[in-house]
C-alpha positions in Angstrom: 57.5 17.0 -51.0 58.6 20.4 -49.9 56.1 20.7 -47.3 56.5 17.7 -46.1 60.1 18.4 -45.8 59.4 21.3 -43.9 56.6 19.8 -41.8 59.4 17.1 -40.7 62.0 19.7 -39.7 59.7 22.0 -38.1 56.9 19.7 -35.6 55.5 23.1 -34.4 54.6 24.1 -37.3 52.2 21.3 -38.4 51.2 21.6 -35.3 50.3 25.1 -35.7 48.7 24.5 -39.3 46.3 21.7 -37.4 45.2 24.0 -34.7 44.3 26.3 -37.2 42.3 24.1 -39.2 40.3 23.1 -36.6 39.8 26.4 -35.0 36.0 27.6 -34.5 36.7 30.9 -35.9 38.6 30.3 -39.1 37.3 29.7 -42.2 35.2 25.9 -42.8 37.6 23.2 -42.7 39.1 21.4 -45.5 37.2 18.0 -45.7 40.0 15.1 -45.5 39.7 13.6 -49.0 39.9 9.9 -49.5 40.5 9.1 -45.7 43.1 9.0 -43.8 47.0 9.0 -45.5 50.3 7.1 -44.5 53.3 8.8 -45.2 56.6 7.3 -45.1 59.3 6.7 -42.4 59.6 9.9 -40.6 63.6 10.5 -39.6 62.3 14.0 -37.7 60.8 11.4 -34.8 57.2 12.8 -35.0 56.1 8.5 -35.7 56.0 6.2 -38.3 53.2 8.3 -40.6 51.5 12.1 -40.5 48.3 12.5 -41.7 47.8 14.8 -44.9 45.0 16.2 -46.8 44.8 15.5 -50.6 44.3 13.3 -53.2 47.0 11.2 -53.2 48.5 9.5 -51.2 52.2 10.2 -50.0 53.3 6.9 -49.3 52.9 3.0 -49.6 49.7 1.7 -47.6 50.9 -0.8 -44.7 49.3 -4.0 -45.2 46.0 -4.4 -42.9 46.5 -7.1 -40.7 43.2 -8.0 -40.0 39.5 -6.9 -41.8 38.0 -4.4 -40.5 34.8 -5.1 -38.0 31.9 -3.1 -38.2 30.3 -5.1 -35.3 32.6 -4.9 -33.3 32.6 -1.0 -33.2 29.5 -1.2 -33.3 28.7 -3.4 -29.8 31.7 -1.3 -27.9 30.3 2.0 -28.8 27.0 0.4 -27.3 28.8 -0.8 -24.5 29.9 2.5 -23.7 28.1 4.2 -20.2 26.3 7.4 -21.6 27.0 10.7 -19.2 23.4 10.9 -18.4 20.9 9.1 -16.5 18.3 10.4 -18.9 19.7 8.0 -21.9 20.1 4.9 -20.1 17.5 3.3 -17.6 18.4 0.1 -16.0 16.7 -2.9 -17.0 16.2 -6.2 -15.3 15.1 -9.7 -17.0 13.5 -12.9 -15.7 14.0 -16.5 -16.8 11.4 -16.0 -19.7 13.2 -13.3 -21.6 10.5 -10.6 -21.0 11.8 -7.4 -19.8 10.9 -5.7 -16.5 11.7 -2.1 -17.9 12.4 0.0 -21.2 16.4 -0.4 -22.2 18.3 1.5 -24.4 18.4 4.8 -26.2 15.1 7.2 -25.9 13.6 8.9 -28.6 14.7 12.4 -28.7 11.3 13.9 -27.8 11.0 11.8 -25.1 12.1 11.0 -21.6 13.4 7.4 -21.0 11.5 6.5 -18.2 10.8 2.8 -16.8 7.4 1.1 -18.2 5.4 0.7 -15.4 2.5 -0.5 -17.0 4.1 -3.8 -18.0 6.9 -4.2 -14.9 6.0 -6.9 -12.9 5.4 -6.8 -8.8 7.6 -8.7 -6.3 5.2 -11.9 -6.3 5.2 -12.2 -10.1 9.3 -12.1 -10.4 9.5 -14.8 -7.3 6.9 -16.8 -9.1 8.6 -16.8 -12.5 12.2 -17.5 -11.3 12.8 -21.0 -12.4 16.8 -21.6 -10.5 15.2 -21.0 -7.6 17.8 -21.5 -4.1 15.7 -20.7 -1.3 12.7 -22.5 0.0 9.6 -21.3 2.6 7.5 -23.4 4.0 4.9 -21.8 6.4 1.9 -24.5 7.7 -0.2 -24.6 10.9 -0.4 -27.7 12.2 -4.0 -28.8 14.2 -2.8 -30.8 16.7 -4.2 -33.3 19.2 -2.2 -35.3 22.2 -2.9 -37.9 23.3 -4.0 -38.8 27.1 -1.3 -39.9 29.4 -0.7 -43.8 30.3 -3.4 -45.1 32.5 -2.9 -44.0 36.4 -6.3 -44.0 38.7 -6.7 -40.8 40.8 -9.7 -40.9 42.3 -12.3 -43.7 42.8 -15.8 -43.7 43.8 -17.2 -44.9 47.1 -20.0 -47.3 47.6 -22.2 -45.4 50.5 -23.6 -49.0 51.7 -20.7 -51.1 52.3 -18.1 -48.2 52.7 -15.4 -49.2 50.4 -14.0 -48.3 47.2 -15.5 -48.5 44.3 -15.4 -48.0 40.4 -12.7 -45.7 39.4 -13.9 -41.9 39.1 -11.1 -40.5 37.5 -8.0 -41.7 35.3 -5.5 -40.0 34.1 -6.0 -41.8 30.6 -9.4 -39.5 30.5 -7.5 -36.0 29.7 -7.1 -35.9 26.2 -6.3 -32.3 25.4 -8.5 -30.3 22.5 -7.5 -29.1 19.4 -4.2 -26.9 19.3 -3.2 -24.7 16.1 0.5 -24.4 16.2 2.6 -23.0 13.2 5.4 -24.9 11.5 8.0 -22.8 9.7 11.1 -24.5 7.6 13.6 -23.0 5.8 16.0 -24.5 2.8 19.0 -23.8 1.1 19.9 -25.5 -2.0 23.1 -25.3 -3.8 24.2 -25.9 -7.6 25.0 -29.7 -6.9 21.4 -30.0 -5.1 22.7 -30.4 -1.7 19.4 -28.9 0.5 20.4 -27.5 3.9 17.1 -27.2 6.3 15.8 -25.4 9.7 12.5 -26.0 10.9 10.8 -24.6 13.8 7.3 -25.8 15.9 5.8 -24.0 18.7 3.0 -25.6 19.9 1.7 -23.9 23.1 -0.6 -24.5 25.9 -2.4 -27.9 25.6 -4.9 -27.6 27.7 -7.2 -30.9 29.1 -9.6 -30.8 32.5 -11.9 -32.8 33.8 -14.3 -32.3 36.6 -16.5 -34.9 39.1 -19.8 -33.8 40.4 -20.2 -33.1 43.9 -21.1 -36.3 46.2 -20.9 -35.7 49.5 -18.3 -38.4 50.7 -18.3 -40.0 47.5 -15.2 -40.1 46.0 -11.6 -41.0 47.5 -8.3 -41.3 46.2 -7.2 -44.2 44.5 -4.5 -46.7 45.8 -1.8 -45.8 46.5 -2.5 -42.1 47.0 -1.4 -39.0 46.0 2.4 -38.0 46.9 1.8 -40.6 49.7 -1.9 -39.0 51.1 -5.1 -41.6 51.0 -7.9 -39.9 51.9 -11.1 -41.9 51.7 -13.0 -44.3 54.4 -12.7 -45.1 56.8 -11.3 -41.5 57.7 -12.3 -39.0 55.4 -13.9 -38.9 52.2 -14.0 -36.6 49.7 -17.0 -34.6 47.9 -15.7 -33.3 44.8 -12.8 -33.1 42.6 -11.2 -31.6 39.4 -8.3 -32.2 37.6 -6.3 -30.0 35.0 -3.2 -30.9 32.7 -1.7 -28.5 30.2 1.3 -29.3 28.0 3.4 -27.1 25.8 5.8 -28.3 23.3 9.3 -26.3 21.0 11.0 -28.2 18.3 14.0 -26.4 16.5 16.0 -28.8 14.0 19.1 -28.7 11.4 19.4 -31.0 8.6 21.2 -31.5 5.9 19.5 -33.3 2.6 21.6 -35.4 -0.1 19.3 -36.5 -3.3 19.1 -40.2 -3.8 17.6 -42.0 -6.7 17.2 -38.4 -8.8 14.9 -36.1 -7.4 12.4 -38.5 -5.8 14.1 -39.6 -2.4 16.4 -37.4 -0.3 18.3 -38.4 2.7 18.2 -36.0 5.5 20.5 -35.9 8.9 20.7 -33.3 11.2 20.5 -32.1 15.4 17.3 -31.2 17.1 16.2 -30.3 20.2 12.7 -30.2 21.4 11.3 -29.4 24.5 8.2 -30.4 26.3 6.6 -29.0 29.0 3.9 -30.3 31.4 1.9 -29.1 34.4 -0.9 -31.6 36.7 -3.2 -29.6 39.0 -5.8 -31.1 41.3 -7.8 -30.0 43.8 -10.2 -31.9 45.9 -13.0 -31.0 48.8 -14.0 -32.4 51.6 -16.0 -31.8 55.1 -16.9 -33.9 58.1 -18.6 -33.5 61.6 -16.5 -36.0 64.1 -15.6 -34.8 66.6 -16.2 -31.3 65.1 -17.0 -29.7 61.9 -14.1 -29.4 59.4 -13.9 -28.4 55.7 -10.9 -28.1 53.4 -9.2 -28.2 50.5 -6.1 -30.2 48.9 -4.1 -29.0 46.3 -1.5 -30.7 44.1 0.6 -29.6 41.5 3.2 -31.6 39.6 5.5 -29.6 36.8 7.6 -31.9 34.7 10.2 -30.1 32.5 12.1 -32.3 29.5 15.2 -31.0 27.3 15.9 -33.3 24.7 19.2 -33.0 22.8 20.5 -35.2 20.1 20.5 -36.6 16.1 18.1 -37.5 13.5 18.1 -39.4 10.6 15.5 -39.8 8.1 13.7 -39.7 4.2 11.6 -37.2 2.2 10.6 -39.1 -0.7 8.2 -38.4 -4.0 5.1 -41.1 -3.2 2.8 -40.0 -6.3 3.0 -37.7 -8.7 5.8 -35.9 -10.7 7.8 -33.4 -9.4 6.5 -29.7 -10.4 2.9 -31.1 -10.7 0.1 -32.3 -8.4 2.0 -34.9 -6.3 2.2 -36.6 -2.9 5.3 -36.8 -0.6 5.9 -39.0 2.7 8.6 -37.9 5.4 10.0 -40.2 8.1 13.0 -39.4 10.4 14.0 -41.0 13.5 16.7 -40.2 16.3 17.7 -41.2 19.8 18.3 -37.9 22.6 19.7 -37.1 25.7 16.9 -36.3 28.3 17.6 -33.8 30.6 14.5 -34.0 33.0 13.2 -32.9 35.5 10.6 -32.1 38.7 9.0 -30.3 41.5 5.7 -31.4 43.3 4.0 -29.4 45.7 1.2 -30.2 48.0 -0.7 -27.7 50.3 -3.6 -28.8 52.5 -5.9 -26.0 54.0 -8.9 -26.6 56.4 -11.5 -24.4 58.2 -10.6 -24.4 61.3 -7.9 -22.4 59.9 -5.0 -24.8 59.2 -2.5 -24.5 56.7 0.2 -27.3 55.7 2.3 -27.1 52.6 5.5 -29.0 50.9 7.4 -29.6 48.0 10.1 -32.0 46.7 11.8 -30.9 43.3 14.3 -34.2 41.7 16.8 -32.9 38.0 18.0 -36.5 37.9 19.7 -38.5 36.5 19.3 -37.8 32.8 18.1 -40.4 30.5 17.4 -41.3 26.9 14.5 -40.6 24.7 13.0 -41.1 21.5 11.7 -39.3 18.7 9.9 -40.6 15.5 8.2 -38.3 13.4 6.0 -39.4 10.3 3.9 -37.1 7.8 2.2 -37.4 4.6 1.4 -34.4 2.7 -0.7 -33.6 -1.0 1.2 -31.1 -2.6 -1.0 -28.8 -5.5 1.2 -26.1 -7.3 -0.5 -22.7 -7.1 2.2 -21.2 -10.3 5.8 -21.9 -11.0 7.2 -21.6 -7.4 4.3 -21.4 -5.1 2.6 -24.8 -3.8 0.0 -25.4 -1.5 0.2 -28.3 0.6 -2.2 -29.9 3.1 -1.8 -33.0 5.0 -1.3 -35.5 7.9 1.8 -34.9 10.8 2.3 -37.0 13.8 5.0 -36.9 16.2 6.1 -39.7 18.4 8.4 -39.6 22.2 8.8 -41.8 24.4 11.2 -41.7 27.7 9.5 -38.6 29.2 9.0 -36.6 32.3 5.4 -36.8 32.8 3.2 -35.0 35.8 0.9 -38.5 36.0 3.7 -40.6 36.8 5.6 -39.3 39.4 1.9 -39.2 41.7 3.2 -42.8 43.3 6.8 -41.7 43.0 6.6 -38.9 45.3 6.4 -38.8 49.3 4.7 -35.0 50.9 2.8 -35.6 54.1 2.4 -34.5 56.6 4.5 -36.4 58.6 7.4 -38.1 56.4 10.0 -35.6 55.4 9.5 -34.9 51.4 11.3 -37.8 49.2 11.0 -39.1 45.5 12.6 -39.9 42.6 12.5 -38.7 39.3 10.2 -41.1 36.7 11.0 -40.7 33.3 8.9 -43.8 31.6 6.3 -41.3 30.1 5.1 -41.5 26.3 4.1 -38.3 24.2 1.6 -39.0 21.1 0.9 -35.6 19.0 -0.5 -35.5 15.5 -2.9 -33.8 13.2 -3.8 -31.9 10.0 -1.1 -29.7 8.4 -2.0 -27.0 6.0 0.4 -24.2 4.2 2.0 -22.4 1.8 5.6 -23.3 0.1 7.3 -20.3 -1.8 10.7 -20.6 -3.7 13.1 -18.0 -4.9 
């Protein structure tokens, strides 16, 4: 009791007595026997209890309040950052539970260094992840249009009465080959599996031409001419002919997708805007002796140009199948557009003799309204967890287009009327085909 006494009078010197019995160069310390000891009220203001060494203890034991938790000293020592990067290495875990590196403490002979025989690549963690948000779906499309609506352009001419006869060339007769054009969509699904989508088609350079033999004055243009020009008997007939159309064709849509009936139908509605170009060029020959020898050429070209703007409405719905397995899905959407449309026809006429005439007449209006359906069917075979391989049909449907075939009668450029015309837009646009691709989710 006397030291304590003292010890409560005097802080600095239990102090002092403490540094000295921890102090590296004095003798071992004195092991603290039976824990830690409670003293009782200190009136000196050094806190409620000191610690002593001995056997007894000094005072009453407080009460413990709560037991004592092993585990949970246990998990915040663990919990604890270590100083160096040597004892802790970073771990990462996919959906499965399996680890993508070595965690926690390293053996003391050994470094802690990630297991890179059993880590997984970049495809095998996007393939295992099973919340997966984000969708890619990249397809190429093998796609066919279909011929413009029926316009004759050049007949033939029967050589013994001298009048017109079957028709030579239509414009139903240029279908275009094979195009491969890529398809690229993009989706966004949240927690309450609300989808948000962009999708993108370039489909470039459909390309269609058709050629008739050469007949000497056997062909002529077909009633009512070209851009106002009838060339055939009784003046002048023509000896050959060819004819070239090429189309190109951008689609760029937003949608956003609501699930209906669980996960086997979704609603979609969104903005698009395609955009379809389209270019007619024909050249014809023809020579003749009266009153003089004469050979030329004619040349026309027609460029039709159609921005569509407006919405789309549609459904993406499970057909066959269950979803995650071998299954088969059919899409439908539909929407109405503002066409901005437009023009410009050119006609040059070249002869030898040298002579050289040339005009063009260009019409941007007035807009109209379009169209758009769009239809597909596709077999969908999962590859692993999040990477499918679909393959299927596509088709694309507009109508209320800009086409170079129509506006032939609609445009006047002669050589003696001043150039006129007005703008058709009564045209109809038929593209469809195979679709084949990939479809990744992470």
């Amino acid at each position: 009791m006397t030291f304590v006494r003292i010890a409560r009078a005097m802080p600095w010197a239990l102090a002092l007595a403490i540094s000295v019995q921890f102090y590296a160069g004095s003798a071992p310390a004195e092991p603290w026997e039976e824990g830690i000891v409670l003293s009782e009220e200190d009136p000196a203001g050094l806190g409620e209890s000191v610690l002593m060494p001995g056997n007894g203890a000094t005072g009453t034991l407080p009460e413990q309040t709560a037991p004592f938790d092993s585990e949970m000293l246990q998990q915040s020592i663990s919990a604890t950052p270590l100083s160096t990067a040597a004892d802790d290495v970073s771990s990462a875990t996919i959906e499965d539970g399996q680890p993508l590196c070595m965690t926690g403490m390293c053996p003391p002979v050994q470094p802690c260094v990630p297991d890179v025989l059993h880590q997984p690549g970049l495809i095998q963690c996007l393939a295992a992840h099973k919340n997966a948000r984000w969708t890619l779906r990249s397809e190429a499309l093998l796609l066919w249009r279909n011929a413009p609506p029926s316009r004759p352009i050049y007949s033939t001419v029967d050589p013994e009465t001298d009048s017109l006869g079957s028709t030579a060339l239509n414009a139903n007769q240029l279908n275009s080959d094979v195009l491969v054009a890529p398809r690229l969509s993009l989706l966004r699904t949240d927690c309450d599996g609300r989808t948000l989508e962009a999708t993108y088609i370039y489909a470039g350079n459909f390309y269609s031409d058709r050629t008739l033999p050469y007949s000497p004055d056997g062909y002529a243009t077909s009633p009512p001419g070209i851009y106002g020009n009838d060339w055939g008997p009784p003046s002048t007939s023509l000896d050959s002919a060819t004819a070239k159309l090429l189309g190109q064709l951008q689609s760029l849509e937003f949608n956003a997708r609501h699930c209906l009936w669980a996960d086997t139908c979704q609603f979609l509605i969104g903005a698009r805007w395609l955009q379809w170009n389209e270019t007619l060029q024909m050249q014809d020959s023809f020579s003749y002796d009266v009153p003089y020898p004469v050979s030329g050429n004619d040349f026309y070209q027609t460029r039709c140009f159609n921005n569509l703007w407006g919405g789309q409405i549609g459904l993406d719905t499970l057909l066959l199948g269950r979803v995650g397995q071998a299954r088969v899905e059919g899409l439908v959407k539909a929407g109405a557009y503002y066409n901005a449309a437009g023009q410009t026809s050119a006609y040059t006429y070249s002869t030898v003799p040298p002579f050289t005439f040339s005009g063009s007449n260009r019409n941007t209006g007035p807009a109209s309204a379009a169209f758009v359906g769009e239809v597909g069917m596709t077999a969908v075979i999962p590859i692993s967890c999040n990477w499918d391989f679909r393959c299927g049909y596509f088709g694309l449907w507009l109508t209320g287009l800009a086409q170079p075939t129509q506006q032939l009668s609609h445009q006047t450029i002669t050589q003696i009327d001043p150039p006129s015309g007005v703008l058709d837009t009564t045209g109809t646009l038929i593209l469809q085909g195979l679709s084949l691709g990939l479809e990744g989710r992470w």
